[in-house]
N, CA and C of each residue as an Amber inpcrd file, in Angstrom:
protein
   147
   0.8380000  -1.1720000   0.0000000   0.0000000   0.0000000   0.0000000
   0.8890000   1.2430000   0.0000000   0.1850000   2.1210000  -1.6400000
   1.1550000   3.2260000  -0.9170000   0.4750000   4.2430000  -0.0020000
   1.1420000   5.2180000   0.4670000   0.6480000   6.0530000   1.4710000
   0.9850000   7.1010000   1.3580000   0.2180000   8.8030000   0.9230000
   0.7160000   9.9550000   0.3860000   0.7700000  10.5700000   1.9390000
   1.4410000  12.0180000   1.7890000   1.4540000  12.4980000   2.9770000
  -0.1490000  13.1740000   3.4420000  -1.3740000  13.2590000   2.6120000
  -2.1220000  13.4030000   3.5270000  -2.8230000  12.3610000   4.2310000
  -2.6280000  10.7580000   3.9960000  -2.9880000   9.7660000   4.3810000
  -3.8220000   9.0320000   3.4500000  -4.2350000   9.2690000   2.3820000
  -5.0090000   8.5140000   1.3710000  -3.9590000   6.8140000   1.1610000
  -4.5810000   5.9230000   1.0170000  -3.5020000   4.4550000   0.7900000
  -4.2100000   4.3100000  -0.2510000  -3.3400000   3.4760000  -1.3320000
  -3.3330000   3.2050000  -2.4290000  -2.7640000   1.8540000  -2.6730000
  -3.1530000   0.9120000  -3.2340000  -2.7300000  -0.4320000  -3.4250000
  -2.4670000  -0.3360000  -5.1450000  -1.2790000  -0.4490000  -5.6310000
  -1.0560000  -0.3820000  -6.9120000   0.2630000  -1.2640000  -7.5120000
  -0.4080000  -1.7520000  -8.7400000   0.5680000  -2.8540000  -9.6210000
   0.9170000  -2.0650000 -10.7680000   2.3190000  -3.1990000 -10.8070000
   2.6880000  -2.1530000 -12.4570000   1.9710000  -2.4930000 -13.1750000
   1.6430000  -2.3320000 -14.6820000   1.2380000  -2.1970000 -15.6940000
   1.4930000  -3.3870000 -16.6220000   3.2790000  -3.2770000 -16.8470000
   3.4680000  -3.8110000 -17.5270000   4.0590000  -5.8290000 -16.7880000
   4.3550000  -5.3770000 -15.6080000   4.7100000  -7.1960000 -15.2810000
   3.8920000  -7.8210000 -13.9760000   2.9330000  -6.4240000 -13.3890000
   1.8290000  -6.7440000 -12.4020000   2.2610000  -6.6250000 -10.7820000
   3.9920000  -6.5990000 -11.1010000   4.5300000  -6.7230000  -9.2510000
   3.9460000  -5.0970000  -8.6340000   4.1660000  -5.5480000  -7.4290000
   3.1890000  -4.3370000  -6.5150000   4.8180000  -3.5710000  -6.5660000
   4.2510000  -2.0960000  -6.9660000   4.8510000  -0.8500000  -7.1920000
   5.5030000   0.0220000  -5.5620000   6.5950000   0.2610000  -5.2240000
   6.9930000   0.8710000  -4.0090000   7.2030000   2.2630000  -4.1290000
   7.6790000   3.0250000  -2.9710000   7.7810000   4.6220000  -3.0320000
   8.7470000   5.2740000  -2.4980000  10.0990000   5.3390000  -2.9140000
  11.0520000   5.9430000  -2.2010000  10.8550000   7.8440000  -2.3710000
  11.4060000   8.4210000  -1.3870000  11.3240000   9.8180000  -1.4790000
  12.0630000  10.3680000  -2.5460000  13.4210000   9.7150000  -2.8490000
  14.4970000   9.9350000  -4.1300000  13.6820000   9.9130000  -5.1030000
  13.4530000   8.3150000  -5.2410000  13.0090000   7.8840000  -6.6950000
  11.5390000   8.2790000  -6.9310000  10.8600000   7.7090000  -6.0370000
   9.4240000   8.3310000  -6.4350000   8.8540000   7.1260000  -6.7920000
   7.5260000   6.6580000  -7.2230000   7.0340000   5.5000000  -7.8640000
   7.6100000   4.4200000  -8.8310000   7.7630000   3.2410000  -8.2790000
   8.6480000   2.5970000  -9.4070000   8.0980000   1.4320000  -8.7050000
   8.4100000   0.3710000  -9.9990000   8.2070000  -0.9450000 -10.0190000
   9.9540000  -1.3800000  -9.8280000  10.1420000  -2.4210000  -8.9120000
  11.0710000  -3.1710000  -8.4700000  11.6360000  -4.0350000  -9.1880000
  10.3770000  -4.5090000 -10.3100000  11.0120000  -6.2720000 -10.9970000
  11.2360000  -5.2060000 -12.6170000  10.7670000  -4.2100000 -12.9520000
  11.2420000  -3.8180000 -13.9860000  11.4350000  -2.1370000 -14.2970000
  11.4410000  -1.9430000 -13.0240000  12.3340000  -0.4570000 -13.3430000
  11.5410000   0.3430000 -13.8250000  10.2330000   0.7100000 -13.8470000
   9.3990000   1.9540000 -14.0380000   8.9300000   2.7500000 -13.4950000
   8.7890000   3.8840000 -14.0480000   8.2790000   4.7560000 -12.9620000
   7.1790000   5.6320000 -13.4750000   6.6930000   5.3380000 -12.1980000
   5.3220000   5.8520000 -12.5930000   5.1960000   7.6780000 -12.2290000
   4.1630000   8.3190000 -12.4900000   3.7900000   9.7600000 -11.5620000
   2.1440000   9.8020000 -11.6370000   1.8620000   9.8400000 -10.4550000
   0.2170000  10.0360000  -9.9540000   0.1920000  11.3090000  -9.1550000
  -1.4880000  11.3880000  -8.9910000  -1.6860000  12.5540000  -8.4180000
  -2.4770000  11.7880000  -7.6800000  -2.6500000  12.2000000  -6.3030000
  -3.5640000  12.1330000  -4.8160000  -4.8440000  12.2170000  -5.6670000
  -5.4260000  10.9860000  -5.5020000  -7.0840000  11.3550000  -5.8820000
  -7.7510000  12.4940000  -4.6810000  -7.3230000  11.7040000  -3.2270000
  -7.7520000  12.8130000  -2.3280000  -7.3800000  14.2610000  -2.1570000
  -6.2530000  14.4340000  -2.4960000  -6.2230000  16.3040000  -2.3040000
  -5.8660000  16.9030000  -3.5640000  -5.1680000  15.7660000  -4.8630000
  -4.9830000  16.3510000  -6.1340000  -3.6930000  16.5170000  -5.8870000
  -2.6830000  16.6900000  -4.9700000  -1.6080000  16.8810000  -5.3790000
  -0.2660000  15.8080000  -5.8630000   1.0030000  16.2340000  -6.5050000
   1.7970000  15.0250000  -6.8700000   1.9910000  14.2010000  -6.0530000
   2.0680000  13.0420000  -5.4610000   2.4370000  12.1390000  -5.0280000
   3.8860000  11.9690000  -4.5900000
């Protein structure tokens, strides 16, 4: 689950190979088994992630 700073959780897979997606502060959204990265916006407050 990810978790934005206003508290909204999010359960999310990559796209392209399905492994569950992690969140470093550096990197930002990325898949582990193939190196992508994603960018979302907070459904709850709208802002970047």
């Amino acid at each position: 689950m990810l978790r934005h700073e206003c508290g909204y959780e999010l359960d999310l897979r990559c796209r392209q190979c399905g492994a569950t997606l992690l969140h470093e502060p550096r990197l930002g959204i990325f898949c582990p088994s193939c190196g992508r990265r994603v960018t979302l916006v907070c459904h709850r407050c709208g802002k970047k992630w």
